[in-house]
N, C-alpha and C positions, 0 to 999 in steps of 0.2 A: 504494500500500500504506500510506504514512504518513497520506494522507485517512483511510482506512477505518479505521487504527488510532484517529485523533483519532475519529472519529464515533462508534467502540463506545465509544472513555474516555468522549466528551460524555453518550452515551448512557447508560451504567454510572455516571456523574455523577446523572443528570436522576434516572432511577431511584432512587437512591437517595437524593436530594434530597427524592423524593416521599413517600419511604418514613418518614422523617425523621421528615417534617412531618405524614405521617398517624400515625406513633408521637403527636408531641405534640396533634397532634387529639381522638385517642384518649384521653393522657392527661388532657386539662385536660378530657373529657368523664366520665371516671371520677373525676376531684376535683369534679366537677359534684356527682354523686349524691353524693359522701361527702358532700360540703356540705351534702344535705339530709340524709344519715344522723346524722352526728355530732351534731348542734344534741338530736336527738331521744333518742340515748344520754345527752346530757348531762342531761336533763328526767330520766329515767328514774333516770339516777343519784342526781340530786337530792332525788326522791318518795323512793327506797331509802331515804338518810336520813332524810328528815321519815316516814318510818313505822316506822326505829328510835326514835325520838324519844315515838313514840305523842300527840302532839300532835295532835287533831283538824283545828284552825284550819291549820297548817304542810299535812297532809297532803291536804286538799281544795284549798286552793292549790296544792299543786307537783302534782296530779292533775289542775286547771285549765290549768295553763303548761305538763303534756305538752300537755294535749289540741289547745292552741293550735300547739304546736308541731310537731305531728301534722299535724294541716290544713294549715300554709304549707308545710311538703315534700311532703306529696301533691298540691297545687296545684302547685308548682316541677315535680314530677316529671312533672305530667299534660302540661304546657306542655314537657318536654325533648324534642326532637327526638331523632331513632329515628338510631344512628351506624351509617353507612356500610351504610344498609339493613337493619340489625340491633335488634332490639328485646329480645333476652334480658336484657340488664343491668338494661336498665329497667324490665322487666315483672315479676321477680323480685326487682329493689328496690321496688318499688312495690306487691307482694302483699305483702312485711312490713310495709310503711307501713301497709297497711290491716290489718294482723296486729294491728300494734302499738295501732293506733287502737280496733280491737275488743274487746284486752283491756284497754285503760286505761276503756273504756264500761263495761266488765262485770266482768270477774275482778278488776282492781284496786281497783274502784268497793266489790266485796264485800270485800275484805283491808282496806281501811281502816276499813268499817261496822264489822267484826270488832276490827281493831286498834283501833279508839277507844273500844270498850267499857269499863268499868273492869276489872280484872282480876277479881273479883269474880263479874261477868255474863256472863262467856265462859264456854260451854259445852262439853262434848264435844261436841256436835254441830259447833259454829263451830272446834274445833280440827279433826275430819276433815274438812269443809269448806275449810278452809285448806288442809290435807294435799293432798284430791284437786283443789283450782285448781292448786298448786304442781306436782303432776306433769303432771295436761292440760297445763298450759300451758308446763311445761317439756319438754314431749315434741314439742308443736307448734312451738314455736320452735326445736327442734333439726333439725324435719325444712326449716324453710324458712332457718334458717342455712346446711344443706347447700344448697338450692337456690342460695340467692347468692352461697353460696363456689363453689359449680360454675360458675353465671354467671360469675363475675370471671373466677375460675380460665380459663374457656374466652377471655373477650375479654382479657385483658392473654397469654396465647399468641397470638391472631389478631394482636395489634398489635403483636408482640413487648414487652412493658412487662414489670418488674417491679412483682410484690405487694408492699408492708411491710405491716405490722402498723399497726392505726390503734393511737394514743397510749393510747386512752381502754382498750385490751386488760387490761392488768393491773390495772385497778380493774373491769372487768365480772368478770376470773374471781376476784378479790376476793369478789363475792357471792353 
């Protein structure tokens, strides 16, 4: 009887040794992807600025160093291995990477044409034009934010992990 008890303890040991060790698997896989997300919030933060600035020069550079930064996480992320047979996190970080990448090609490309104007040359037309990027594009990134909050959401339950709040939070809802 004290065999059998030692073998469930070892047992109920081993298990959860596994379980451990696949929580930190799991984690240092989801600081994987932030690593390629965060670098790209921070680009994004940075254009914010240089396009309150209305600086032409400032604002096609820091629209350059997204775009750059856009590509080394989509590259990072194409090369991250699929966890534990699971590809949601990845697949749904990786639709915003190209989210992100499409609007910094196009929508943002137009907001700065528009913002470098002199005040003078902006037209109504370039102000509803602003207007209607600003909700397209704030409407599309709301429905694939839920997507990745759903992702995490589901893989940090699969792997029991808790969520925080990434750092960079109260300066995005800053804008």
């Amino acid at each position: 009887m004290k065999f059998i008890k030692s073998t469930v303890l070892c047992l109920f040991a081993s298990l959860l040794l596994l379980s451990c060790n696949k929580s930190q698997d799991a984690a240092k896989y989801n600081d994987q992807i932030i690593g390629y997300q965060t670098p790209i919030i921070e680009k994004m933060l940075e254009l914010s600025k240089a396009i309150e600035t209305q600086d032409s020069a400032a604002m096609f550079s820091k629209l350059q160093e997204l775009n750059d930064r856009i590509d080394v996480s989509i590259a990072g992320m194409q090369k991250l291995e699929k966890f534990d047979d699971k590809t949601q996190l990845k697949e749904k970080m990786l639709k915003a990477f190209e989210f992100y990448k499409s609007i910094s090609m196009n929508e943002y490309k137009t907001i700065i044409e528009i913002v470098a104007k002199p005040d003078d040359a902006v037209t109504t037309e370039d102000v509803e034009l602003l207007n209607k990027i600003a909700t397209e594009v704030s409407a599309k990134e709301t429905e694939i934010d839920n997507q990745v909050e759903a992702a995490q959401k589901a893989f940090a339950k699969e792997n029991n992990m808790e969520l925080t709040d990434n750092k960079l939070q109260q300066e995005i809802d800053k804008k």
